[in-house]
C-alpha positions as semicolon CSV with decimal commas, in nm:
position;residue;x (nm);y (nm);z (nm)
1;X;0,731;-2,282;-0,496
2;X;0,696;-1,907;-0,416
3;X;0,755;-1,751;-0,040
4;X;0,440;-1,689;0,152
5;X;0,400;-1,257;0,090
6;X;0,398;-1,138;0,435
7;X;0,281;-0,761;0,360
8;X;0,193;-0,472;0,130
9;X;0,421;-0,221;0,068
10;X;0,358;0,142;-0,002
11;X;0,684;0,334;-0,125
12;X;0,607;0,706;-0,041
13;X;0,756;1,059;-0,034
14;X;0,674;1,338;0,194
15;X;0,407;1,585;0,048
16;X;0,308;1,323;-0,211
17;X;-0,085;1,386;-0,205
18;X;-0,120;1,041;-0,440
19;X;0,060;0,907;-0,175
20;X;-0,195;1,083;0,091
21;X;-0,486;0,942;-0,150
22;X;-0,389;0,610;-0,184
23;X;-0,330;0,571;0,211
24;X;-0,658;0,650;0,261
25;X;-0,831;0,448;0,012
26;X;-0,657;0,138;0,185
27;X;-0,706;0,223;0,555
28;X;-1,076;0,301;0,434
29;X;-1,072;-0,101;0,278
30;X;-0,908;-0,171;0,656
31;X;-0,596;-0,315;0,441
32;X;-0,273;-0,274;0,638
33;X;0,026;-0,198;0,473
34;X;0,388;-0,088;0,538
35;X;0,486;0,270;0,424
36;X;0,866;0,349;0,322
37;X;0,962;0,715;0,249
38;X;1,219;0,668;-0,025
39;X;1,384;1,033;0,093
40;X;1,462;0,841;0,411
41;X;1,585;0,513;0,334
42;X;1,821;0,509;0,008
43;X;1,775;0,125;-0,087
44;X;1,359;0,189;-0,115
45;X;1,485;0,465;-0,309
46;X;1,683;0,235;-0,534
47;X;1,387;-0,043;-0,581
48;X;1,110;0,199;-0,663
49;X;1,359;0,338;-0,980
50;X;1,393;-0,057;-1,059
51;X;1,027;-0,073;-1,086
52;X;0,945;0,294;-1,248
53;X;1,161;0,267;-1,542
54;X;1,450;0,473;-1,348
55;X;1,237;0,717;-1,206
56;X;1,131;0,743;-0,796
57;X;0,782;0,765;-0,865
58;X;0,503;0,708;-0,608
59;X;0,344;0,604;-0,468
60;X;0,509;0,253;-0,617
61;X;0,334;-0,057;-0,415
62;X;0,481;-0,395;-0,403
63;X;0,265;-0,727;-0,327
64;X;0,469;-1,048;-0,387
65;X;0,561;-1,035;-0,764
66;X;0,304;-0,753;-0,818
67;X;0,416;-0,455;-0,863
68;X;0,256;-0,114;-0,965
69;X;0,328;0,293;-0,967
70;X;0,041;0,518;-0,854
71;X;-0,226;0,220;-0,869
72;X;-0,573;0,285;-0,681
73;X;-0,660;0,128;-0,347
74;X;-0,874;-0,109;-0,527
75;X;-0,594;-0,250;-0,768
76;X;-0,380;-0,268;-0,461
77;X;-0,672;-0,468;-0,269
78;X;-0,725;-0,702;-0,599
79;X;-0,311;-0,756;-0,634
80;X;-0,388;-0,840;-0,225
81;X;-0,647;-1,090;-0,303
82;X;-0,471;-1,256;-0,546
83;X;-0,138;-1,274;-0,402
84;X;-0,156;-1,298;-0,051
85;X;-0,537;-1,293;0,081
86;X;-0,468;-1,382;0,401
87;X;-0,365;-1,039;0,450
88;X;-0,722;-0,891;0,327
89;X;-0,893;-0,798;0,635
90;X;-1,190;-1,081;0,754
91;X;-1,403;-0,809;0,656
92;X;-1,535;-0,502;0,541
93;X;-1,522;-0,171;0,750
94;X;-1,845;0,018;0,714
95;X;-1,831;0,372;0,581
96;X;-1,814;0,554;0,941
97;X;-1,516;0,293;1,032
98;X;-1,362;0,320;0,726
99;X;-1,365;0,698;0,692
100;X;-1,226;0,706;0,997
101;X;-0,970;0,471;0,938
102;X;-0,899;0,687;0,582
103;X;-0,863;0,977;0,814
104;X;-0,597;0,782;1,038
105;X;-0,886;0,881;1,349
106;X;-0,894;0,417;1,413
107;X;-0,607;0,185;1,383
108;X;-0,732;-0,136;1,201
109;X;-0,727;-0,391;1,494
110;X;-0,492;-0,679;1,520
Protein backbone atom coordinates (compact mmCIF):
# COMPACT_ATOMS: atom_id res chain seq x y z
CA UNK A 1 0.00 0.00 0.00
CA UNK A 2 1.52 3.40 -0.99
CA UNK A 3 1.60 6.64 1.54
CA UNK A 4 -1.11 9.14 0.91
CA UNK A 5 1.15 12.13 -1.35
CA UNK A 6 0.66 15.09 0.72
CA UNK A 7 2.06 17.81 -1.88
CA UNK A 8 3.72 18.86 -5.13
CA UNK A 9 7.05 19.74 -5.20
CA UNK A 10 8.79 22.22 -7.41
CA UNK A 11 12.75 22.02 -7.15
CA UNK A 12 13.91 25.53 -8.34
CA UNK A 13 16.97 27.81 -8.73
CA UNK A 14 17.12 31.49 -8.55
CA UNK A 15 16.90 33.24 -12.06
CA UNK A 16 15.55 30.00 -13.56
CA UNK A 17 12.85 31.61 -16.00
CA UNK A 18 11.46 27.72 -16.65
CA UNK A 19 11.24 27.78 -13.19
CA UNK A 20 9.38 31.41 -13.34
CA UNK A 21 7.15 29.73 -16.26
CA UNK A 22 6.18 26.76 -14.73
CA UNK A 23 5.14 28.65 -11.36
CA UNK A 24 2.88 30.47 -13.16
CA UNK A 25 1.25 27.96 -15.24
CA UNK A 26 0.34 26.16 -11.83
CA UNK A 27 -0.79 29.15 -9.71
CA UNK A 28 -2.82 30.05 -13.00
CA UNK A 29 -4.47 26.09 -12.65
CA UNK A 30 -4.83 27.35 -8.68
CA UNK A 31 -2.51 24.11 -7.94
CA UNK A 32 -0.45 24.69 -4.80
CA UNK A 33 2.82 23.43 -4.58
CA UNK A 34 5.99 23.63 -2.43
CA UNK A 35 9.08 25.36 -4.02
CA UNK A 36 12.77 24.27 -2.88
CA UNK A 37 15.76 26.33 -4.21
CA UNK A 38 18.37 23.62 -4.58
CA UNK A 39 21.25 26.59 -4.11
CA UNK A 40 19.76 26.83 -0.63
CA UNK A 41 19.17 23.56 0.71
CA UNK A 42 22.03 20.93 -0.31
CA UNK A 43 19.88 17.60 0.14
CA UNK A 44 17.12 19.08 -2.68
CA UNK A 45 20.24 19.65 -4.40
CA UNK A 46 21.24 16.02 -4.07
CA UNK A 47 17.59 14.48 -5.08
CA UNK A 48 17.05 16.60 -8.16
CA UNK A 49 20.76 15.05 -9.58
CA UNK A 50 19.12 11.51 -8.51
CA UNK A 51 16.31 12.26 -10.74
CA UNK A 52 18.21 14.28 -13.74
CA UNK A 53 20.69 11.72 -14.57
CA UNK A 54 23.41 13.61 -12.25
CA UNK A 55 22.64 16.89 -13.32
CA UNK A 56 20.62 19.84 -11.01
CA UNK A 57 18.28 20.57 -13.59
CA UNK A 58 14.98 22.45 -13.10
CA UNK A 59 12.73 22.96 -12.60
CA UNK A 60 12.56 18.97 -11.47
CA UNK A 61 8.87 18.33 -9.85
CA UNK A 62 8.10 15.45 -7.68
CA UNK A 63 4.37 14.02 -7.14
CA UNK A 64 4.38 10.67 -5.23
CA UNK A 65 6.39 8.26 -7.51
CA UNK A 66 6.13 10.78 -10.42
CA UNK A 67 8.77 12.43 -11.20
CA UNK A 68 9.75 14.85 -14.11
CA UNK A 69 12.54 17.69 -15.21
CA UNK A 70 11.19 20.86 -16.85
CA UNK A 71 7.55 19.28 -17.39
CA UNK A 72 4.62 21.87 -18.23
CA UNK A 73 1.99 22.93 -15.71
CA UNK A 74 -0.36 20.67 -17.39
CA UNK A 75 1.81 17.39 -17.03
CA UNK A 76 2.36 18.48 -13.49
CA UNK A 77 -1.62 18.94 -13.02
CA UNK A 78 -2.23 15.37 -14.88
CA UNK A 79 0.78 13.59 -12.58
CA UNK A 80 -1.62 15.61 -9.71
CA UNK A 81 -4.72 13.99 -10.85
CA UNK A 82 -3.48 10.80 -11.01
CA UNK A 83 -1.48 10.58 -7.98
CA UNK A 84 -2.90 12.55 -5.42
CA UNK A 85 -6.24 14.45 -6.66
CA UNK A 86 -7.24 15.49 -3.58
CA UNK A 87 -4.72 18.07 -3.90
CA UNK A 88 -6.27 19.46 -7.39
CA UNK A 89 -8.08 22.48 -6.44
CA UNK A 90 -12.31 21.89 -6.23
CA UNK A 91 -12.13 23.95 -9.17
CA UNK A 92 -11.10 25.94 -11.89
CA UNK A 93 -9.87 29.64 -11.50
CA UNK A 94 -11.21 31.76 -14.31
CA UNK A 95 -8.73 33.59 -16.50
CA UNK A 96 -8.77 37.06 -14.43
CA UNK A 97 -8.21 34.80 -11.10
CA UNK A 98 -5.87 32.75 -12.56
CA UNK A 99 -3.72 35.39 -14.22
CA UNK A 100 -3.59 36.88 -11.21
CA UNK A 101 -2.72 34.03 -9.32
CA UNK A 102 0.18 33.34 -12.32
CA UNK A 103 1.29 36.81 -11.47
CA UNK A 104 1.53 35.92 -7.59
CA UNK A 105 -1.17 39.34 -7.33
CA UNK A 106 -3.98 36.25 -5.21
CA UNK A 107 -2.94 33.52 -2.93
CA UNK A 108 -5.06 30.37 -3.80
CA UNK A 109 -7.38 30.19 -0.68
CA UNK A 110 -7.24 27.51 1.91
Amino acid sequence: MSAVVEEVVVYTRPGCPFCTALRAGLRRQGLAFTEVDIWQDPNAAAVVRSIADGNETVPTVVVGEWQAVNPSASEVVSAVADQAPHLLPEQQPGKVDGALKALGLRKARD
